[in-house]
N, C-alpha and C positions, 0 to 999 in steps of 0.2 A: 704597279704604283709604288709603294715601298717594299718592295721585294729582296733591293738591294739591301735594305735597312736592317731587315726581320731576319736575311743570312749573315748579318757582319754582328748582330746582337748590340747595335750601336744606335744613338740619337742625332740625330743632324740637326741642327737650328739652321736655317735657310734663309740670308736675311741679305736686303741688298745693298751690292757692294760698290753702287754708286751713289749712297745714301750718305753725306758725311757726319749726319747722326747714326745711324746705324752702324756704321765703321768707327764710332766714337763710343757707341754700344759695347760694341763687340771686344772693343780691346780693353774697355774696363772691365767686361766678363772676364775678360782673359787674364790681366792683371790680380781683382777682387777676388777673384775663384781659385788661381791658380791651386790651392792647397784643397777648398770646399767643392768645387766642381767636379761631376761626375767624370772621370774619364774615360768611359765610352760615348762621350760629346764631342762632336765634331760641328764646328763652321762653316755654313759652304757658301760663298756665293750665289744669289740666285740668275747670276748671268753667266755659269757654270753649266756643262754637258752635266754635269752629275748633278746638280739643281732639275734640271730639263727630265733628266731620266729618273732620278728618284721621285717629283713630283706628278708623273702622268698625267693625266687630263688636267689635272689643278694646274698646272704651268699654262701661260698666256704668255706670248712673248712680249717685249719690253718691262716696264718697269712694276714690280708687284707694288700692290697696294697695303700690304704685311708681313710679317714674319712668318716662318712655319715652322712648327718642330714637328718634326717625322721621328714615331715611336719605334720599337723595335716591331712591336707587334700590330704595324701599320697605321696604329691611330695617326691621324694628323691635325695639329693643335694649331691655331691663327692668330696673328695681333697678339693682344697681351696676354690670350692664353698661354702660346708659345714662350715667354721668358716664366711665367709663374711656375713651372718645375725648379728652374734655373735659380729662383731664390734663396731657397733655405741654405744653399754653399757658400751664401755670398754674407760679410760680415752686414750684419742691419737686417739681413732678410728674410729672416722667422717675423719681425716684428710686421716687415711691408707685405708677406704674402698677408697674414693676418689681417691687414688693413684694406689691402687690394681686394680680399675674397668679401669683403664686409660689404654691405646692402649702398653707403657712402661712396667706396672705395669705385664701384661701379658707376658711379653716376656719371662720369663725362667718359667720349671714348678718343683715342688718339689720332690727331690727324693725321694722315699717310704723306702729306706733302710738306710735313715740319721738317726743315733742314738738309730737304732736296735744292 
């Protein structure tokens, strides 16, 4: 499953790359973070051989229904667990993990087909 992940000592967000929120995502991670952001993160598409192969059985072909962060030590995180690591590098993002983890912050969940 994340095999590849656990020998490269690296995190993958796995997020799809025909999503034009998701690629509107991804590049403001990239922008926001550049300096905060772990760098053993890596982006991968998930219409990607290396999406396919790092995610093992969880991979369904076509279009995922979430994000994934694949840990080094195989956990695998969904939806908006998957960016909540991602927060704290990002300027505002101590203040939103803090809100997102709050009993409120939880109350609605995000729909997979916004901006497909």
């Amino acid at each position: 499953m994340a095999d590849q992940v656990s020998r490269n000592q690296e995190r993958l967000l796995i997020y799809d790359g025909d999503c034009r929120l998701c690629m509107t995502a991804k590049a403001g991670l990239e922008r926001w973070g550049r300096d905060g952001l772990d760098r053993s993160m890596r982006f991968v598409p998930y219409q990607s051989e290396e999406a396919a192969r790092s995610l093992g059985a969880e991979y369904q072909p076509g279009r995922p229904e979430a994000a994934f962060l694949l840990q080094p030590d195989g956990k695998i995180q969904r939806g908006l667990e998957a960016f909540l690591p991602l927060l704290p590098g990002l300027p505002g993002g101590r203040l939103f993990l803090t809100l997102a983890r709050s009993p409120r912050g939880r109350a609605g969940s995000c729909d997979s087909s916004a901006g497909k």
